[in-house]
C-alpha positions, 0 to 999 in steps of 0.5 A: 440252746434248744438241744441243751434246754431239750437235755436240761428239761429231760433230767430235770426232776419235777416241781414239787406242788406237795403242801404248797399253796397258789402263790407257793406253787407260782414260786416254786414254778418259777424257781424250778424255771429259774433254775431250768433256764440258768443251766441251760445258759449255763456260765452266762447265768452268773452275768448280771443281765441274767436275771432281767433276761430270764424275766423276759423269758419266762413272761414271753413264753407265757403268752400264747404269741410264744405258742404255735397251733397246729393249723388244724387245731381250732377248727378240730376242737370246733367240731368236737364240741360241735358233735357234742365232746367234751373237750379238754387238756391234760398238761404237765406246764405250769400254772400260766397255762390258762392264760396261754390257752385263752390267749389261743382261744382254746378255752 
């Protein structure tokens, strides 16, 4: 599965945000995700278990429990802001980034 997502999600054009509002833009990102995780499950994406799996999926990896730091990661943002950076994160993820960063208390 992880070499197949890797291939999927590296042809995969991107979420078109273009004149969408919030909610629009949370249906489209879970359309396109949809649509990522139904390839790379490719004809079990038909079985009607999908749907209930990719819900599961999609809400699993928009906690931080699905994310690893780097070990270092905490303590490197610490003494940043400690040395008077501002701190940042540019992403290309979707909207339930925020959330997950909380979830690591990197915000």
């Amino acid at each position: 599965l992880d070499a197949r997502f890797r291939e999927v999600i590296g042809s995969k054009d991107p979420v078109v945000y273009a004149g969408a509002g919030s909610a629009d833009a949370e249906a489209r990102e879970l359309a396109w995700w949809r649509e990522v995780v139904g390839s790379v499950f490719g004809d079990a994406a038909s079985d009607p278990g999908f749907d209930g799996c990719f819900a599961e999926l999609f809400t699993h990896y928009g906690r931080g429990e699905a994310w690893t730091l780097y070990p270092e990661a905490l303590a490197t943002i610490a003494a940043l802001k400690r040395a008077g950076w501002t701190v940042g994160v540019l992403s290309n993820f979707d909207s339930r980034l925020e959330g997950i960063l909380a979830d690591l208390e990197i915000t």
